[in-house]
C-alpha positions in Angstrom: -21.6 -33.5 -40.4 -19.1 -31.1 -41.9 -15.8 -30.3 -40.1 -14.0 -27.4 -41.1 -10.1 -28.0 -40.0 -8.0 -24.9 -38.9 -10.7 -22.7 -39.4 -12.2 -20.6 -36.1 -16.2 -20.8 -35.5 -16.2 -17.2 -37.2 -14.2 -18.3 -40.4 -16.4 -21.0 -40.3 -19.5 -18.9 -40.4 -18.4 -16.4 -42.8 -17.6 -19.3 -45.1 -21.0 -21.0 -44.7 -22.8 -18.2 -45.2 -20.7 -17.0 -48.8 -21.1 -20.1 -49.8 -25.2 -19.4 -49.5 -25.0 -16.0 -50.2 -25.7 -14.3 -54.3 -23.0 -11.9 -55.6 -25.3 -9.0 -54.2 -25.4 -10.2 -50.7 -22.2 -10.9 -50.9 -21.1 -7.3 -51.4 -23.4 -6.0 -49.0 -21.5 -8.5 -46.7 -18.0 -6.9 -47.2 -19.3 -3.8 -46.8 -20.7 -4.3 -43.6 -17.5 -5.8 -42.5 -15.7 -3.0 -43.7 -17.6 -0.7 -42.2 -17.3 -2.4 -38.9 -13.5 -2.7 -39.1 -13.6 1.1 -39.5 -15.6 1.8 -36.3 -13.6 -1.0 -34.6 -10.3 0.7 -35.6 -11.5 4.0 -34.4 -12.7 3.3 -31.0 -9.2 1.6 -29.9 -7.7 4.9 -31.1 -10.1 7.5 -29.1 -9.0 9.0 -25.7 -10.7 7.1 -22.5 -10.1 9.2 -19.2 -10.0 5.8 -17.3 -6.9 5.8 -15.8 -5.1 7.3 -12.5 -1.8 8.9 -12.4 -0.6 5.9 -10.0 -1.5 3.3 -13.2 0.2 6.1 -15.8 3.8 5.0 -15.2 6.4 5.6 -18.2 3.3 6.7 -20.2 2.3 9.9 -22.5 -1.2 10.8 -21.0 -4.2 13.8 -21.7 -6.1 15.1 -19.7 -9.8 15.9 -20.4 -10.0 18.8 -23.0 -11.2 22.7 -21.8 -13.8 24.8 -22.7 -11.9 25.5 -26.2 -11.2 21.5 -26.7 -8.3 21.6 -26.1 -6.3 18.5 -23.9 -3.2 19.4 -22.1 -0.4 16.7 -22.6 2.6 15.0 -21.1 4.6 12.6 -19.9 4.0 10.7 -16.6 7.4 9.2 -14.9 8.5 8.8 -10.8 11.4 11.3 -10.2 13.2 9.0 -6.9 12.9 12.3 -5.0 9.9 14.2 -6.0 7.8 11.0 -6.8 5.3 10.8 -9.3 5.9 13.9 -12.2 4.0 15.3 -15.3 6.5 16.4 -17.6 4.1 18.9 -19.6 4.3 19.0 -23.6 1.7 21.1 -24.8 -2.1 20.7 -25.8 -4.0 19.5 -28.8 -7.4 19.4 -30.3 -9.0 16.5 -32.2 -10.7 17.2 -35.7 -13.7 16.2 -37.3 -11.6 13.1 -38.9 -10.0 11.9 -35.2 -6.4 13.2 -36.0 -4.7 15.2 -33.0 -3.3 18.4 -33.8 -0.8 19.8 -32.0 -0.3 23.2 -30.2 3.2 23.3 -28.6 4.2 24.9 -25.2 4.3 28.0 -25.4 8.1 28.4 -23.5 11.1 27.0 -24.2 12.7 24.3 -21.7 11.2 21.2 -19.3 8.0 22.0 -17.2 7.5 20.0 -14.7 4.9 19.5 -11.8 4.7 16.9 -9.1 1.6 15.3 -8.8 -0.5 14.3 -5.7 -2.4 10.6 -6.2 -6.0 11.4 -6.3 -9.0 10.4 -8.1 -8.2 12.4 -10.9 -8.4 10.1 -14.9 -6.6 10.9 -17.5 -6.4 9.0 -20.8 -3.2 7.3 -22.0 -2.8 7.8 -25.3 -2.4 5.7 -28.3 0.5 4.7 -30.0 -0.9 5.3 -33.3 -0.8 9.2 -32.6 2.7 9.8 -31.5 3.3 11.0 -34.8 0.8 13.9 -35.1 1.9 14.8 -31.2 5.4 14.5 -32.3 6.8 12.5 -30.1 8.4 8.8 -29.7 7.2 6.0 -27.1 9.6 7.0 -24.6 11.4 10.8 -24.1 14.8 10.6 -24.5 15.7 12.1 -21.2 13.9 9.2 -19.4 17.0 7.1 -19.5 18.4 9.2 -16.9 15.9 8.0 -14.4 16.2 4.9 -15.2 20.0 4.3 -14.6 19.6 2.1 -11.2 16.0 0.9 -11.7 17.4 -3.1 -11.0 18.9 -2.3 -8.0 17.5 -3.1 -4.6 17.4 0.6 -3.6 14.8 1.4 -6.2 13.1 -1.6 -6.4 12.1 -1.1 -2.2 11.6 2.7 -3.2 9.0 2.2 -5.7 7.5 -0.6 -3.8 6.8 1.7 -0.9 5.7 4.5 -2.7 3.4 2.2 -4.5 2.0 0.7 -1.1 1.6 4.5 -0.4 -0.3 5.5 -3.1 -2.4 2.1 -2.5 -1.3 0.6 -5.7 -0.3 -2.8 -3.7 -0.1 -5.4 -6.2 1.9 -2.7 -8.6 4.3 -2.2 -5.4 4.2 -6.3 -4.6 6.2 -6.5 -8.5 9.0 -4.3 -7.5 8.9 -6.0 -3.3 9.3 -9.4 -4.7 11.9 -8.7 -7.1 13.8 -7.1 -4.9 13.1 -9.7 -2.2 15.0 -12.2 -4.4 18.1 -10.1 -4.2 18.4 -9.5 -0.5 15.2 -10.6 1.8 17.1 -8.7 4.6 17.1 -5.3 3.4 16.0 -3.3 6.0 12.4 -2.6 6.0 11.7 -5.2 3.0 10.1 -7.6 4.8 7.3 -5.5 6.7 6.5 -3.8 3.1 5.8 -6.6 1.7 3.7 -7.7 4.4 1.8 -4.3 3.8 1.2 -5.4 0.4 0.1 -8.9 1.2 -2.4 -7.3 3.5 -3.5 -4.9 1.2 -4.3 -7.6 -1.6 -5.7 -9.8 0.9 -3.4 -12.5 1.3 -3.2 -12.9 5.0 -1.3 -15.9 5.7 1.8 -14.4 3.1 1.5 -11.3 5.5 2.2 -13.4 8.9 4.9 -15.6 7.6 7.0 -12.7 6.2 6.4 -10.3 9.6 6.9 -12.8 11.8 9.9 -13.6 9.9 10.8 -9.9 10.4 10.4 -10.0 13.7 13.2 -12.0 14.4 15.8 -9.6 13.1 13.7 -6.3 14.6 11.7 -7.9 17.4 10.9 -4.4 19.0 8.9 -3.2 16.1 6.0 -2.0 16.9 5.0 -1.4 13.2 5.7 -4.6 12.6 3.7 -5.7 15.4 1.4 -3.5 14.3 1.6 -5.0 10.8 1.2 -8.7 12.1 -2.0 -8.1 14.4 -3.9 -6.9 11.2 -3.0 -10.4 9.2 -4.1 -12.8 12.3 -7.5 -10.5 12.7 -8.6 -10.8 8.6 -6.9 -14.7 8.6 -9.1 -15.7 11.6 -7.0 -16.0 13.6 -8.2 -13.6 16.4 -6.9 -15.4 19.3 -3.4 -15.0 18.0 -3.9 -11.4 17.4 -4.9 -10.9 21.1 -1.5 -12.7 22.0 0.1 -10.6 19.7 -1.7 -7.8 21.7 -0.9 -9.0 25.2 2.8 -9.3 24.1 3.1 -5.8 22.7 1.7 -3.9 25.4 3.4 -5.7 28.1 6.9 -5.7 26.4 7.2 -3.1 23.1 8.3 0.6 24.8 6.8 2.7 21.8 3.1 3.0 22.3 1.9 4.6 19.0 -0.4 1.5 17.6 -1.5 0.6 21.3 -4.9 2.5 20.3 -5.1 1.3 16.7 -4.1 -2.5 17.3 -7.0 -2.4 20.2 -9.8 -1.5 18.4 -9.1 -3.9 15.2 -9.7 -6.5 17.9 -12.8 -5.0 18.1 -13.7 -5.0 14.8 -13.1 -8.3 14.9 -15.7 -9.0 17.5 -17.8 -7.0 15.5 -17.4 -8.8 12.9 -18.0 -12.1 14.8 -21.3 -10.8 16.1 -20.0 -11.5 19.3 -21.9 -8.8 21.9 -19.8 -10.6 24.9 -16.5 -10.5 23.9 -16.9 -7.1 22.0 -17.9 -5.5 25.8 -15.6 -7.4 27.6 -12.7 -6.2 25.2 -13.8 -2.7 25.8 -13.9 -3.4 29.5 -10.0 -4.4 28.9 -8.5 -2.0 26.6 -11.0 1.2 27.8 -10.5 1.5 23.9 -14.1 3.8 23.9 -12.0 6.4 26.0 -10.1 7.1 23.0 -10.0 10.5 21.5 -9.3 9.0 17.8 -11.5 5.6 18.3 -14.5 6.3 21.0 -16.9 7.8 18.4 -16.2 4.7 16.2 -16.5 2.1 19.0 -19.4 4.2 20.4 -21.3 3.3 16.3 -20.3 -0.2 16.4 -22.0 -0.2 19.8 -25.1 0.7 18.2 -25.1 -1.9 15.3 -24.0 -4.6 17.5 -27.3 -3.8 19.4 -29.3 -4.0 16.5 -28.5 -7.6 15.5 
């Protein structure tokens, strides 16, 4: 048995396999892996139109190129009052040999446009062609946006506006840190128990709401918030109580509707054709302008099974 020390199974088999091979093999070899690192080195280098504007934080991005080839480009950064912002730097084409070149804006001066979270890709684009696009990792007027980005302001800004966009765990990073510098900052608390329901983590959800509910015990977002997490942590006879409690003694009304027929759901989910009438019978949730035509289709299924 041979044991090659320090060596990886790939070393190993490249060395095994020189050791067989004649000179002419050998270069054949080389070549081959030569030829291969080339390809290799190329594809991490080529544009991929993979990524949303939420995930294209602090980063020069393309967008897919026109009729003519050519991809407009820019930098993507969150202005704290505008929100998400493509600072546009010009276009460029690709040549036959992969190298970017650059056409610059055709005006003087900073063009900016806000952007709207959608579905739209862009690609982020390599480090290894700053250069041709002539420009470094970061702009220099970036550090102006950047000025309070450790304090608890920002950090709850920017985890809200990523809850928004539905970029939760992205938002849970800024919540968290800015959860160890004050856990009461108003509004902290139920955000991050938006993000814990978003990722699926139930139980974080209740403890943190129902710890906010002790400071803002009239909430009915909050509520709101808290009758979600007991519904997807199985815990639907909580959520009724929860239920119970905020119609009999929260004034503001807005999730009454909402909050009913995820109770539903529940019962849906559950199978259970008893409970799921006998909730409707209780909450006359089907009369609901926004709801009926959704209770009205789980109806339907329920009947089915």
């Amino acid at each position: 048995m041979v044991r090659f020390v320090g060596r990886s199974l790939l070393d190993s088999f490249i060395y095994v396999l020189a050791a067989i091979l004649t000179k002419q093999y050998m270069k054949k070899l080389i070549l081959i892996i030569l030829l291969f690192s080339t390809i290799y080195c190329v594809a991490q280098d080529k544009l991929n139109f993979n990524t949303k504007f939420t995930q294209s934080e602090d980063k020069w991005v393309a967008f897919p190129a026109d009729s003519l080839g050519s991809h407009i480009f820019g930098f993507i950064y969150i202005d704290s009052q505008a929100g998400l912002t493509f600072d546009y730097s010009g276009s460029f084409k690709i040549n036959s040999n992969g190298k970017f070149i650059l056409k610059k804006k055709e005006m003087e001066g900073s063009i900016k446009h806000r952007l709207q979270p959608n579905n739209t890709l862009v690609a982020i684009i390599p480090e290894s062609h700053f250069t041709e696009l002539e420009v470094s990792k970061f702009p220099e007027w970036l550090k102006y946006y950047k000025e309070d980005e450790n304090t608890i302001e920002r950090l709850y800004k920017w985890g809200y506006m990523y809850n928004g966009w539905g970029e939760c765990a992205k938002a849970l990073e800024f919540l968290e840190k800015a959860n160890k510098i004050n856990p009461d900052y108003k509004g902290l608390r139920v955000e991050l128990g938006f993000s814990y329901n978003c990722l699926g983590q139930s139980q974080n959800a209740i403890n943190i709401l129902k710890a906010a509910l002790k400071i803002e015990p009239k909430d009915a977002y909050i509520y709101k918030e808290l009758l979600y997490s007991q519904i997807h942590n199985n815990q639907l006879n909580d959520a009724i109580t929860t239920y119970d409690k905020i119609v009999a003694e929260i004034a503001d009304k807005t999730y009454n509707a909402e909050n009913a027929y995820n109770i539903l759901a529940g019962y849906f989910s559950q199978k259970n054709l008893e409970k799921f009438n006998e909730w409707i019978k209780k909450t006359q949730i089907d009369k609901d302008k926004r709801f009926g035509h959704y209770v009205e289709r789980l109806k339907k299924e329920l009947d089915k099974k």
